[in-house]
C-alpha positions as a Python dict, from the first residue, in 0.01 Angstrom:
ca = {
    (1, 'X'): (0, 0, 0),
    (2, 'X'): (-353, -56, -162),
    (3, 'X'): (-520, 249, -342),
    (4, 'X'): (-884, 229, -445),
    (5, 'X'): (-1028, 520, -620),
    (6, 'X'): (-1448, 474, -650),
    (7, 'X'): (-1613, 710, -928),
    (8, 'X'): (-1975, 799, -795),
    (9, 'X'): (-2218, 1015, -945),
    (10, 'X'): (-2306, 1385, -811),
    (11, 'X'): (-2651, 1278, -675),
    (12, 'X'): (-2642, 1417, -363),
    (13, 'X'): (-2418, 1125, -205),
    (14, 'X'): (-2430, 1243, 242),
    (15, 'X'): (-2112, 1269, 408),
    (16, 'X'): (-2216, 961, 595),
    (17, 'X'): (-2246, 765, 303),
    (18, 'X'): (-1935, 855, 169),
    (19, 'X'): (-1793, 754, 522),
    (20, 'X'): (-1974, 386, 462),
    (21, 'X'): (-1797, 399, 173),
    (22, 'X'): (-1429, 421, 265),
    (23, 'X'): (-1520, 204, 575),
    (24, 'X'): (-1659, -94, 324),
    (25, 'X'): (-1364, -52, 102),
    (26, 'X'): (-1102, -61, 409),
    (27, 'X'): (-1277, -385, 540),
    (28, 'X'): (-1213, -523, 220),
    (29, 'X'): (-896, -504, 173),
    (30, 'X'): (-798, -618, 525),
    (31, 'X'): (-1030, -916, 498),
    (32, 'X'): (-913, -1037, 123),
    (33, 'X'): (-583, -867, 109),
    (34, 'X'): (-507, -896, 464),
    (35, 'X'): (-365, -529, 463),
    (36, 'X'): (-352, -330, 747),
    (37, 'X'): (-608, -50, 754),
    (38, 'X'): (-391, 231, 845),
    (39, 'X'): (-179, 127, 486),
    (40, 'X'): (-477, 187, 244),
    (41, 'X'): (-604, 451, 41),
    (42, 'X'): (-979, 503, -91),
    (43, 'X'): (-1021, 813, -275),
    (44, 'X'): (-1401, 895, -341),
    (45, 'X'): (-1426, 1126, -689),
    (46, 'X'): (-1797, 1301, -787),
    (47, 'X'): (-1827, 1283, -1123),
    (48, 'X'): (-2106, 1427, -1319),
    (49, 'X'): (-2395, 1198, -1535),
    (50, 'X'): (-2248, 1367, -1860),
    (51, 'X'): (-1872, 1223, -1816),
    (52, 'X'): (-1936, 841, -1836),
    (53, 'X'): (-2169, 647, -2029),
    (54, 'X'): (-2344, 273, -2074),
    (55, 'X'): (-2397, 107, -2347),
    (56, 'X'): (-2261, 415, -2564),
    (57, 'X'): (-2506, 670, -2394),
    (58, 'X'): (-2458, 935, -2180),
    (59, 'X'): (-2578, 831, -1828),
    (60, 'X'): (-2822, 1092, -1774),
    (61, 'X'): (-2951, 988, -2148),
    (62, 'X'): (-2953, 593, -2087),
    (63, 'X'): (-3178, 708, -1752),
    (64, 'X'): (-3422, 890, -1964),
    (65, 'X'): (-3485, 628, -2194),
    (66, 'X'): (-3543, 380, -1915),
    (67, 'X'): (-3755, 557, -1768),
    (68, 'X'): (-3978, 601, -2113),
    (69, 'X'): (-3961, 285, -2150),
    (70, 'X'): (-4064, 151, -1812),
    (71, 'X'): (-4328, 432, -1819),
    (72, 'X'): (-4507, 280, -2190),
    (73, 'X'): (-4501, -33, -2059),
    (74, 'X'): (-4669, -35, -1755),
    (75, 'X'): (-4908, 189, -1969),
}
């Protein structure tokens, strides 16, 4: 019985997309793992910015410094 848990951050993700989700997950696993939808699992989690990182920042920080540095150099 396949169980997929997907992280996503709290940014205001609808119902509906949540919905797309699970759906896009359940297709995949019938269609490469030929499983039979009513067998699988997808369990959605919010998570906030501050509890995962890339490249050894803080999302929300990584973000910020994108941001700055798209902002200088279109300047």
């Amino acid at each position: 019985m396949p169980y997929v848990n997907i992280k996503i951050t709290r940014e205001n993700a609808t119902p509906d997309q949540k919905a797309a989700l699970i759906r896009g997950v359940t297709d995949l696993l019938v269609e490469v793992l030929n499983k039979d939808p009513a067998t699988t699992f997808v369990v959605i989690d919010e998570v906030a910015l501050e509890d995962w990182g890339v490249g050894g920042l803080p999302v929300a920080e990584f973000r910020r410094q994108r941001l700055s540095a798209a902002s200088t150099a279109s300047s």
